[in-house]
Every structure is written in structure tokens, then in C-alpha cells.
DRENLOVO-560772 format. One record per residue (C-alpha): x, y, z. Coordinates in Angstrom, 1 decimal. Layout:
% residues N
<node c1="X" c2="Y" c3="Z"/>
...
END
This chain:
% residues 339
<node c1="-107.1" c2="66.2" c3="31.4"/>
<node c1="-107.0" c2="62.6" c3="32.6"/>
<node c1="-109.9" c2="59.9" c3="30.8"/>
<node c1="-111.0" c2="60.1" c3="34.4"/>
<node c1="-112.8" c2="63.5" c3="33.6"/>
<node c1="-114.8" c2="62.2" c3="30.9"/>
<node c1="-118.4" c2="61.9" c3="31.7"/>
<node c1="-120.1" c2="58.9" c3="30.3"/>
<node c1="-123.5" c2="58.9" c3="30.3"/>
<node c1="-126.8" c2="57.5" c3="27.8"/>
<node c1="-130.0" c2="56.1" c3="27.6"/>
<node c1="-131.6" c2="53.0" c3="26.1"/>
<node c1="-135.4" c2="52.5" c3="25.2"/>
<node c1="-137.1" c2="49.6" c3="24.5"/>
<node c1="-140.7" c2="48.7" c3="23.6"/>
<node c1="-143.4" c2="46.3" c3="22.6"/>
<node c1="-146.5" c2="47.7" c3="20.3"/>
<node c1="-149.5" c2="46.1" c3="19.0"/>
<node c1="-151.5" c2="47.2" c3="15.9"/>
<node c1="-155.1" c2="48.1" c3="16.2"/>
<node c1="-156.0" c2="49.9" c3="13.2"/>
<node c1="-155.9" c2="49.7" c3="10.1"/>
<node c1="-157.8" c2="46.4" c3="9.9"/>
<node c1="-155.0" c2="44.7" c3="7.5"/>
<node c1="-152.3" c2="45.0" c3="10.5"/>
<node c1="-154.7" c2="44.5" c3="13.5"/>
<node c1="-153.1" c2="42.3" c3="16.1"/>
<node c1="-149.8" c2="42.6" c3="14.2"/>
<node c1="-147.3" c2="43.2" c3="16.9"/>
<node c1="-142.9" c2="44.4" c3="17.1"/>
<node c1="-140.3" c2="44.7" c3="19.4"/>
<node c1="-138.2" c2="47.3" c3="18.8"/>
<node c1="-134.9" c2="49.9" c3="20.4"/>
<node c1="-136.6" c2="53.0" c3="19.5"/>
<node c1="-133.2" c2="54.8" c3="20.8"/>
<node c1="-130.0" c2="53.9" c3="22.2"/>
<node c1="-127.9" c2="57.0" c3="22.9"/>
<node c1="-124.4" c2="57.7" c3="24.5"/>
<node c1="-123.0" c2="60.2" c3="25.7"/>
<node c1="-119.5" c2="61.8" c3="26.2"/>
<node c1="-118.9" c2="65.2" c3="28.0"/>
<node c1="-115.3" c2="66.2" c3="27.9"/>
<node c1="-114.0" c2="69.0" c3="30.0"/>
<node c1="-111.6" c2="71.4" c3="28.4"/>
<node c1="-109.4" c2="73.7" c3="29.8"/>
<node c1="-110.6" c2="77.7" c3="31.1"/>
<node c1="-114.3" c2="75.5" c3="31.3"/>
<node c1="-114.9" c2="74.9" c3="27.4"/>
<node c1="-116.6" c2="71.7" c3="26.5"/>
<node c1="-116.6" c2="68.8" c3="24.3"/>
<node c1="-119.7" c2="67.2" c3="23.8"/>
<node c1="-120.4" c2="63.8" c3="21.7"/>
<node c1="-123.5" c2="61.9" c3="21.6"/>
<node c1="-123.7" c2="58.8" c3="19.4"/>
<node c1="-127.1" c2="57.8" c3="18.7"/>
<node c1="-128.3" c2="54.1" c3="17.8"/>
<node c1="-131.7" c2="52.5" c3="16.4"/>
<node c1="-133.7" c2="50.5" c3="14.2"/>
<node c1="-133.9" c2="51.8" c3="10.1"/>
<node c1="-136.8" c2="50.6" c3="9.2"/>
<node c1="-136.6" c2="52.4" c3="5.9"/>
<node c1="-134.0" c2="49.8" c3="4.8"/>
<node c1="-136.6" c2="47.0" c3="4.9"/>
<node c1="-137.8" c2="46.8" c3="1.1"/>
<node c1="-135.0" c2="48.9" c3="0.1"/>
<node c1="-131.9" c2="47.0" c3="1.2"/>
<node c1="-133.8" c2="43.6" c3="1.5"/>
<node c1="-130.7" c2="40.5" c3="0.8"/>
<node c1="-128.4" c2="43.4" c3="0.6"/>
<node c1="-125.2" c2="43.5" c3="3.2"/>
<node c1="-126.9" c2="46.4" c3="5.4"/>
<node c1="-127.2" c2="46.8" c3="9.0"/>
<node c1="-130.7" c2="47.1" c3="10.2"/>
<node c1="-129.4" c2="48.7" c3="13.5"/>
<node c1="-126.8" c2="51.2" c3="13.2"/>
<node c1="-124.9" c2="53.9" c3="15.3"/>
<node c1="-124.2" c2="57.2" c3="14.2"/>
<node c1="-123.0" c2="60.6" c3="15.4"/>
<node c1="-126.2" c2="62.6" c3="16.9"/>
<node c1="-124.2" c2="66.1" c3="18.3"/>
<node c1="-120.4" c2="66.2" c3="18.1"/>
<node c1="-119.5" c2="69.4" c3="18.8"/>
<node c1="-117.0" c2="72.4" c3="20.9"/>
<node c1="-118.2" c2="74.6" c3="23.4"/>
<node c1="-116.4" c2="78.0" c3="23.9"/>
<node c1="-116.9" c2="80.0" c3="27.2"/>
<node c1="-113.6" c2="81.6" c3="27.7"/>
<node c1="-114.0" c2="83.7" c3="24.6"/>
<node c1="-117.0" c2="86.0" c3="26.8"/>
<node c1="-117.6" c2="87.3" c3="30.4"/>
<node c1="-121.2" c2="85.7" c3="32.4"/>
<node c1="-123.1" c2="83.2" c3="30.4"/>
<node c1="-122.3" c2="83.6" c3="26.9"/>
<node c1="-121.3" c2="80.2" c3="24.5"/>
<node c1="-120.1" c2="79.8" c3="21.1"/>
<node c1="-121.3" c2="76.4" c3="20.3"/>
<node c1="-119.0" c2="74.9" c3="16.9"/>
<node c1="-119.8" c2="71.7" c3="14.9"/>
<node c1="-122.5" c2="69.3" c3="14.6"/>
<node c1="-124.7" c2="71.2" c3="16.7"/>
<node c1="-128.7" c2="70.6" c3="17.8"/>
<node c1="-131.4" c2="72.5" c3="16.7"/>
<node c1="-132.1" c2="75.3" c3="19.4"/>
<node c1="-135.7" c2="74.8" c3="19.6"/>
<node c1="-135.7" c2="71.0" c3="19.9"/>
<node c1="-132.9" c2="71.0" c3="22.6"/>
<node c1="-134.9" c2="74.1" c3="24.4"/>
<node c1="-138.4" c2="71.6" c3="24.0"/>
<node c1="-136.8" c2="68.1" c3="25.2"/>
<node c1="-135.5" c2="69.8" c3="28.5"/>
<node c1="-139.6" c2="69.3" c3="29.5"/>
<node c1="-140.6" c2="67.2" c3="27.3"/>
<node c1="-140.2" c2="63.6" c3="28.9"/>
<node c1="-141.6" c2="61.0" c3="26.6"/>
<node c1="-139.7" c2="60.8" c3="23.7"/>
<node c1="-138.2" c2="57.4" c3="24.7"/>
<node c1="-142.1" c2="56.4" c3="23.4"/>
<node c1="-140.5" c2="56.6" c3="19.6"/>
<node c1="-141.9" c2="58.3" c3="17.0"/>
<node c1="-145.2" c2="59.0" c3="18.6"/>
<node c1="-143.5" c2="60.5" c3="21.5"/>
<node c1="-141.6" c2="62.9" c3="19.1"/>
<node c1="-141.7" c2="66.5" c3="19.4"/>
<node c1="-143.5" c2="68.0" c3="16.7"/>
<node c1="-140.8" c2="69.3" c3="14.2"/>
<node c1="-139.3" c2="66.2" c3="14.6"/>
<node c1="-142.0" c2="63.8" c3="14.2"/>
<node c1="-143.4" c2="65.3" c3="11.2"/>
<node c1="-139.7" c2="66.2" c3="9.9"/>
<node c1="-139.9" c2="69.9" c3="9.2"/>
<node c1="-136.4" c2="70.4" c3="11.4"/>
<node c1="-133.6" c2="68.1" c3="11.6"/>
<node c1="-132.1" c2="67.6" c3="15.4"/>
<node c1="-128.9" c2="68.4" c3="14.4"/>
<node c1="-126.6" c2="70.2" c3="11.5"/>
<node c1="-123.4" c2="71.4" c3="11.0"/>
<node c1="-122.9" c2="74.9" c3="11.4"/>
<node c1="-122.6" c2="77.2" c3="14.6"/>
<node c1="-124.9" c2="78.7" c3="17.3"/>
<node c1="-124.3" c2="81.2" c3="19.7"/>
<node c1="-126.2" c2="81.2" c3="23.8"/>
<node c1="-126.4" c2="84.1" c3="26.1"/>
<node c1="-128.7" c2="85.0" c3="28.9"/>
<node c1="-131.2" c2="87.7" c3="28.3"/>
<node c1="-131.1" c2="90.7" c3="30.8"/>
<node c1="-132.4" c2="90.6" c3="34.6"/>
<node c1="-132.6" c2="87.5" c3="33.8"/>
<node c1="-135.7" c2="86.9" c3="31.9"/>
<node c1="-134.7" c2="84.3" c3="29.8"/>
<node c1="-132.4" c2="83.0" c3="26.8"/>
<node c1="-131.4" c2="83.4" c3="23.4"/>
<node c1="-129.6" c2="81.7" c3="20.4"/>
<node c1="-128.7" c2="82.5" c3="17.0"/>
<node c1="-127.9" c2="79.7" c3="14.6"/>
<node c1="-126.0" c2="79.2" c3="11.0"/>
<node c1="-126.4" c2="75.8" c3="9.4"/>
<node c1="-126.0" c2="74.0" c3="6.4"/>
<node c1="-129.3" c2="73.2" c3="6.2"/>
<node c1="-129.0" c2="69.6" c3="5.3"/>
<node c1="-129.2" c2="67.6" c3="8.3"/>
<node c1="-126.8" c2="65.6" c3="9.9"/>
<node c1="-127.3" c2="62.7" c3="7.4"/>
<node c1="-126.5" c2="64.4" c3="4.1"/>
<node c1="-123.5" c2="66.6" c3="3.0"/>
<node c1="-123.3" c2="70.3" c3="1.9"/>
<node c1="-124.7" c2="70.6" c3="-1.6"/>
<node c1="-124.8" c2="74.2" c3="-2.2"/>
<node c1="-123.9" c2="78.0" c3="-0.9"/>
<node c1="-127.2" c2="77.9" c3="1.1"/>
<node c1="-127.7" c2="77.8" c3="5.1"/>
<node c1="-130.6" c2="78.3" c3="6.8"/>
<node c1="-130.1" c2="81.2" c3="9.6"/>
<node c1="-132.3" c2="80.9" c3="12.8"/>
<node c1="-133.3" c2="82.7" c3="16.2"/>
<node c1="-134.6" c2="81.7" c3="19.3"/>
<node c1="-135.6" c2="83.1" c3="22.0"/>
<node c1="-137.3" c2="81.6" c3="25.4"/>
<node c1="-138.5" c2="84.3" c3="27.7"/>
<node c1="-138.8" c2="82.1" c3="31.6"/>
<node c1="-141.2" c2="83.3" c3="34.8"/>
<node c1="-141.4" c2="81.7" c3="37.9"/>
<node c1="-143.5" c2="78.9" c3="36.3"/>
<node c1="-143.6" c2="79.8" c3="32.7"/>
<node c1="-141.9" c2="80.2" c3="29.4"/>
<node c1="-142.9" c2="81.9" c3="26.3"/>
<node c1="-140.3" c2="80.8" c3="23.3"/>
<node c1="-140.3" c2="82.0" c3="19.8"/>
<node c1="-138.5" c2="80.6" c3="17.2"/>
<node c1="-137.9" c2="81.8" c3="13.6"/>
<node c1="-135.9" c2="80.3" c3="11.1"/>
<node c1="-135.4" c2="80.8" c3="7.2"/>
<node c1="-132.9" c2="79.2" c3="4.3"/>
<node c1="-133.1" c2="77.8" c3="1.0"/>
<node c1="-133.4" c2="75.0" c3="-0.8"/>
<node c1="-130.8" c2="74.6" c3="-3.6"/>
<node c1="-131.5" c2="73.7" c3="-7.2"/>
<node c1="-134.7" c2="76.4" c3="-6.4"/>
<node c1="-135.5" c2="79.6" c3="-7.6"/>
<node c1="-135.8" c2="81.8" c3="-4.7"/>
<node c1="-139.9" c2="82.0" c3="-5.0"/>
<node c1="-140.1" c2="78.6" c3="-4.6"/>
<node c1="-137.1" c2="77.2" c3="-3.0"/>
<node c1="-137.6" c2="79.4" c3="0.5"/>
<node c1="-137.7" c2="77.2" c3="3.1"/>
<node c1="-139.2" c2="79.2" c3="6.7"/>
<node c1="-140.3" c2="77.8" c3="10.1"/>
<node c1="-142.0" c2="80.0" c3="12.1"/>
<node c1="-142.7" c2="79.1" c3="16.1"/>
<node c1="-144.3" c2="79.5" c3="19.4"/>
<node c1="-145.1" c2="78.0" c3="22.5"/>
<node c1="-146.1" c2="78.7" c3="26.1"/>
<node c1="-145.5" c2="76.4" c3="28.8"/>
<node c1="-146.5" c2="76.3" c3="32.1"/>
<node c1="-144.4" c2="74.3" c3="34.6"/>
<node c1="-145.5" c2="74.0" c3="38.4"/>
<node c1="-142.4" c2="72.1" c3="39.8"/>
<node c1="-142.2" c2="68.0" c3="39.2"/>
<node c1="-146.3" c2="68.4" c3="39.3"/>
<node c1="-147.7" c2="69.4" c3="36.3"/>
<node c1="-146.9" c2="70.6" c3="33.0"/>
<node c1="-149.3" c2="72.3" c3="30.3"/>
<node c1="-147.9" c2="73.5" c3="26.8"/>
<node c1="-149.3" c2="74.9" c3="23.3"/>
<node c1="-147.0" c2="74.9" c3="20.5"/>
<node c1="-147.9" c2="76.8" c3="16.9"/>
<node c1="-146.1" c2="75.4" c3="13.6"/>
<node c1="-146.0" c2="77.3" c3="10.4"/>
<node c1="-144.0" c2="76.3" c3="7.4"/>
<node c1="-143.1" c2="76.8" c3="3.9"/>
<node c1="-141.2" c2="74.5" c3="1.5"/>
<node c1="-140.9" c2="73.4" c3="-2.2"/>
<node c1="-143.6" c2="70.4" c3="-3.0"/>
<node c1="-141.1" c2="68.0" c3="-4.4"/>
<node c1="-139.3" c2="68.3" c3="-0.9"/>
<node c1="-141.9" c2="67.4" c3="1.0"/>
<node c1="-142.3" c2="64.7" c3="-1.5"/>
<node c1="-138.6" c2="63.1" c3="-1.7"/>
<node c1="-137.8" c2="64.0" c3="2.4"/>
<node c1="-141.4" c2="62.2" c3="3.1"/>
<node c1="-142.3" c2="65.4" c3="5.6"/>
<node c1="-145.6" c2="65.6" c3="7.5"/>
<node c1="-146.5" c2="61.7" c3="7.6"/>
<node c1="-146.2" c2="61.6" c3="3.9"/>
<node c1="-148.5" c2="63.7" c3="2.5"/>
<node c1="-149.5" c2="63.8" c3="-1.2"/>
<node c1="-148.7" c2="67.2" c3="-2.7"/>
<node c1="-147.6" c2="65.7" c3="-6.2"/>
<node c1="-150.7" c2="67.8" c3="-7.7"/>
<node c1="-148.6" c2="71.1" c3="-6.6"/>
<node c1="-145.0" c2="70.1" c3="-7.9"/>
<node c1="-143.1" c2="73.3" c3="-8.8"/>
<node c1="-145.1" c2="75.5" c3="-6.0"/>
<node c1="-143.9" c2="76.2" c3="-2.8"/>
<node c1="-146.2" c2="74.9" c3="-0.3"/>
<node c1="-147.4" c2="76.7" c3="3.5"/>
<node c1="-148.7" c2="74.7" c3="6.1"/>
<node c1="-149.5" c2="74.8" c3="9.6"/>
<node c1="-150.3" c2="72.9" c3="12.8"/>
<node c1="-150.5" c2="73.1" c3="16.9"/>
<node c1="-149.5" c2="70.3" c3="19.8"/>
<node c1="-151.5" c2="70.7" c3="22.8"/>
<node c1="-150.1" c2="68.9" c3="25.5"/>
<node c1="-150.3" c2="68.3" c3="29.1"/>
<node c1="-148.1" c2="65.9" c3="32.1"/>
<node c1="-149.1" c2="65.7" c3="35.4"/>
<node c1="-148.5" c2="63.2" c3="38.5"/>
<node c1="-150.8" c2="61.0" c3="40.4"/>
<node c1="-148.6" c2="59.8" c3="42.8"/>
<node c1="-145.0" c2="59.6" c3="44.0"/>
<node c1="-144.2" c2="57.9" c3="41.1"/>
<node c1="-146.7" c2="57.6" c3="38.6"/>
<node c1="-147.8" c2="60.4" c3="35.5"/>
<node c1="-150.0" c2="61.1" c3="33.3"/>
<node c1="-149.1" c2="62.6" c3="29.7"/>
<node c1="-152.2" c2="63.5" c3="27.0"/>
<node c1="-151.1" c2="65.3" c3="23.5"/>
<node c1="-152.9" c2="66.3" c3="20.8"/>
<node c1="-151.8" c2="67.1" c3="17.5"/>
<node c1="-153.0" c2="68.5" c3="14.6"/>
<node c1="-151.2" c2="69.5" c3="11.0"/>
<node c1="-152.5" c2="71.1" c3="7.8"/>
<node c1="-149.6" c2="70.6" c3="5.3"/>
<node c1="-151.3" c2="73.0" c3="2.8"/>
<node c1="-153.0" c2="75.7" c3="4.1"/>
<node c1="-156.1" c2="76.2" c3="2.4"/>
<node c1="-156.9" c2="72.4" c3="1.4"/>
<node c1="-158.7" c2="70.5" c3="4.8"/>
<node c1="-158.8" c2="67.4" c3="3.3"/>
<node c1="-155.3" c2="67.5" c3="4.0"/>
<node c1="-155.1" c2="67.5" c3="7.7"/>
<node c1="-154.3" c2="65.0" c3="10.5"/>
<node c1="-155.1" c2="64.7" c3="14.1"/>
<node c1="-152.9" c2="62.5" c3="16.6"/>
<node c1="-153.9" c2="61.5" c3="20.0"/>
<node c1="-151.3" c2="60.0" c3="22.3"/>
<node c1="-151.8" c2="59.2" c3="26.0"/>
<node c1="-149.6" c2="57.6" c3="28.4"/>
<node c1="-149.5" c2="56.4" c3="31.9"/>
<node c1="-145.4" c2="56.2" c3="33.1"/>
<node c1="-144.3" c2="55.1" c3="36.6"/>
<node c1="-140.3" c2="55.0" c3="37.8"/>
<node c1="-139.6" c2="52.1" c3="38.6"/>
<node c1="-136.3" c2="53.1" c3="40.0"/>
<node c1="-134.3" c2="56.1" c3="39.7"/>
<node c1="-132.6" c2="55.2" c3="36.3"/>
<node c1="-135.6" c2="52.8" c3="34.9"/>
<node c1="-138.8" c2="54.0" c3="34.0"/>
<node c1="-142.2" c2="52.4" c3="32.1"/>
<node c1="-144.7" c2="53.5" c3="30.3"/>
<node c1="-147.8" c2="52.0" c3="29.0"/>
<node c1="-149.1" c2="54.3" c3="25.6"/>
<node c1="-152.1" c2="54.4" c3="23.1"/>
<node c1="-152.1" c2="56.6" c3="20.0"/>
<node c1="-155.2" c2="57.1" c3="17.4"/>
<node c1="-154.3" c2="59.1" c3="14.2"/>
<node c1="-156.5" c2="60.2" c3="11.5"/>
<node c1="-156.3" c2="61.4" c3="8.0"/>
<node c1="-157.8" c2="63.6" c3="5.5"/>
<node c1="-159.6" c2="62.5" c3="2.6"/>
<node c1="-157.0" c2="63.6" c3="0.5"/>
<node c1="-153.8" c2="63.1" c3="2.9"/>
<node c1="-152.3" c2="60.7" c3="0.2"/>
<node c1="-152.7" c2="57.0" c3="-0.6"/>
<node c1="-153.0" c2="54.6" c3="2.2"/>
<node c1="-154.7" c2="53.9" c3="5.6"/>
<node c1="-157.2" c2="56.2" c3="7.0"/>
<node c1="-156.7" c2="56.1" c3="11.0"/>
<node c1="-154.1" c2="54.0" c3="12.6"/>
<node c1="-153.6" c2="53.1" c3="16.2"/>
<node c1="-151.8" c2="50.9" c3="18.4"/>
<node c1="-150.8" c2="50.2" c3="22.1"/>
<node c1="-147.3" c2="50.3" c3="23.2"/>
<node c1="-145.3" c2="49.1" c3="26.3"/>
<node c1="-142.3" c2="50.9" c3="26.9"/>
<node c1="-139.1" c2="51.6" c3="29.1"/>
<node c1="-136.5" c2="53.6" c3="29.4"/>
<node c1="-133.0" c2="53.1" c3="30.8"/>
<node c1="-130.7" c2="55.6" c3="31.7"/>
<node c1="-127.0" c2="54.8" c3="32.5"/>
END
């Protein structure tokens, strides 16, 4: 294999937001690199793979954390590094080995277009944190029959890309996408635990579903379905679903739910259109927990590599979400580059 081979590619993201609500940060405005990503496709021998992706961004968390200290604020690390074996099967079978994605998310951001918005432009498990992207572990991909679709079994650590192996537990997942002409039905289902847990209350489960409907580069309609289970104090210390307080259920093991409705669709040669709506109930059974999210956009390719969009997102929050702001908005000008 010559360096020749090697396929470089990435993206870059860049954009401009201004505050509306709360009232304490309205008219506050940031520029920020949501994502800066780079990628490296190796070609093997027998047509195995070696994939790398290095991702780059702002921390905020290290703000009042790492204040004076000798931190970067933007830092680079290792998204997906991982092997891709093909010559082990016949027809379309792969043994993926390393730090591999999430099946789901990987499945959701081959249609999902805007998540070069940031955080708001997230897909759900990721936004609110109930998956990581990527873990260590292993999945294996093959075709369905007569070629209805997909599927991929998963072992992972568990722990995310960011933290090491703690304990004997992985989480073990399946996915499955069923694909028509112009639609996909894909289920999900995925179930570990969380160390340092009895098993009543250290289960952790994701259970998902979602039917798209694509009609070429036109239009795109979608409605995902969330559940969950973990531990209260993890949803504390990992700061899932926007921070919600569940301190008044510590030692219980916590279900919630939620749904994106979502929709992208052209008005011209170069322009679109992109509404979502989210909403999550952390804890089933309380609805002063819950949160709704409103995002719109309006995107138009500038070129064939650069690409704008100009964004507004409202979110509100239960009575009893946790302590803090009660809506938040904001306006956003952003572009993505991809190289």
C-alpha cells in the first residue's frame, strides 16, 4: 500500500449565535467551532479497512473548572479508530474491531444533515447523552435477505470513548434497519450495566424506533421513539437529559422517555428547509419533568463543499426540570466546510 491510497477527508463547522432567552443572557452573543473532524480511510489488503477519524472542538465544560489552569480549551481527540474485516465472510458481511460508533447514530447521521448546527442539531441520543458515539468493543454488519435491509450486533465496554474500562460489564446491542423504496423502519435495543450497581438498579436499557421516509434529495420526514432506564446518580454525575434534577430519587433506577419529529425538505435548487421537534420525560410518571425543543433552519449550498445555515431554537422546561432557566432560545448563523 503506497500513502497515495490513503483517503483524506473532513469537515469543519463554524458559527455565530445570539442569546434571546433567558432574559439575564439576552443579546449575549459567541463564536464558536462546533466540530472540526478528519478523516483517514486506509485500504488494506483482500478489501479490509482502516478507518480513523479525529475529532476537534470547543470544551466548554473546562471554563470554571480549569479556569488559570494549563488546559486547552480546543482540543483534538480520537472519534472512531477502528479495523474493518471483509475477507473473513462471503457477500456483505463486516467484522468491525476497535473504537467503533454506535450503530444507531451512524445508521441516523447518514440522513440526518444538520448536525454541523452543534448541539442543537444533535441527534437525540446524542444531544441529550443517553448513548455515546463511540466505544471500544466490536460490531458485526450483514445485509438482511432479498435485500430488505441491515443488521448489526454490538459488544462494548459501555464507557464511552472518553473514560476507560472500570468493570466486567458491557452493554450488548442490536440493530436492525428494514429499507423500501422510500422508507426505513429501524429498531434498536440495547442493554448493560452500570458497575458499582446492584443489578435492580444498575440496568442500564435503550430501547428504539424510528420510521423515515425519504423521497430522493426532496423531502425527508422521520419519527423517532426514546425509552430509557438508568441509575439516578448517573444521570446526575454524566449530566444526561439537559441536566435534569433527579437527586430526590438517588438509589432508584430511573425510566424515561421521549420522541423527535422531524422533517427536511427543498425549496429550490439549493435551498432547504429543516423543522424538529423534541420532547423528553426523564422520569416517566413525573410531567413536571419534561422538555420540548423547537429547532428550525433554513440551509443553502453555497458551493459543492460549503454550505450555510441560518437556525432558531426555543426550549422549555418543566416546573421541576432542575434549578435554572425556564425557556432558552437563540439564533445561530452557521457553515459547514467539507474538505
Amino acid at each position: 500500500m503506497a500513502l497515495s491510497d490513503i483517503e483524506v477527508s473532513g469537515e469543519a463547522d463554524f458559527a455565530a449565535r445570539v442569546h434571546i432567552l433567558p432574559t439575564g443572557d439576552r443579546g449575549n452573543s459567541e463564536f464558536a467551532m462546533p466540530t472540526f473532524l478528519l478523516n483517514l480511510d486506509v485500504p488494506l489488503k483482500e478489501a479490509n479497512l482502516l478507518k480513523v477519524q479525529l475529532e476537534g472542538g470547543e470544551d466548554k465544560s473546562k471554563d470554571e473548572e480549569t479556569l488559570g489552569k494549563d488546559t486547552a480549551r480546543f482540543g483534538v481527540e480520537v472519534r472512531e479508530a477502528y479495523l474493518d474485516l471483509v475477507s473473513l465472510f462471503e457477500n456483505l458481511k463486516v467484522l468491525r474491531l476497535g473504537l467503533v460508533p454506535q450503530p444507531w447514530q451512524e445508521a441516523q447521521y447518514e440522513d440526518w444533515e444538520y448536525r454541523f448546527l452543534g448541539r442543537q442539531g444533535y441527534v437525540m441520543t446524542e444531544k441529550y447523552k443517553y448513548l455515546n458515539y463511540s466505544d471500544m468493543g466490536l460490531s458485526f454488519m450483514a445485509e438482511l435477505p432479498k435485500d430488505l435491509g441491515e443488521w448489526a450486533f454490538s459488544i462494548m465496554n459501555g464507557e464511552g470513548r472518553n473514560e476507560e474500562e472500570v468493570g466486567p460489564h458491557k452493554d450488548f446491542g442490536l440493530f436492525v434497519r428494514f429499507e423500501g423504496t422510500e422508507w426505513s423502519l429501524s429498531l434498536n435495543y440495547l442493554r448493560g450495566s452500570y458497575d458499582n450497581y446492584s443489578e435492580e438498579i444498575g440496568l442500564k436499557e435503550r430501547a428504539q424506533g424510528m420510521v423515515l421516509y425519504k423521497l430522493e434529495d426532496q423531502w425527508l420526514a422521520g419519527l423517532e421513539y426514546l425509552y430509557s432506564q438508568d441509575p439516578a446518580n448517573v444521570i446526575t454525575t454524566l449530566k444526561m437529559a439537559d441536566g435534569v434534577d433527579v437527586t430526590g430519587l438517588a438509589g432508584q433506577a430511573v425510566r424515561g422517555q421521549g420522541a423527535s419529529l422531524f422533517t427536511q425538505f427543498a425549496t429550490g435548487p439549493k435551498a432547504q428547509i429543516m423543522l424538529r421537534y423534541d420532547y423528553l420525560l426523564p422520569v416517566m410518571g413525573d410531567s413536571s419533568k419534561n422538555l420540548n425543543s423547537v429547532v428550525g433552519a433554513l440551509s443553502y449550498q453555497v458551493t459543492d463543499d460549503v454550505r450555510s445555515a441560518l437556525s432558531i431554537d426555543h426550549t422549555t422546561y418543566g416546573e421541576d426540570y432542575g434549578v435554572g432557566v425556564r425557556e432558552s432560545s437563540s439564533f445561530e448563523l452557521a457553515a459547514q466546510v467539507l474538505f
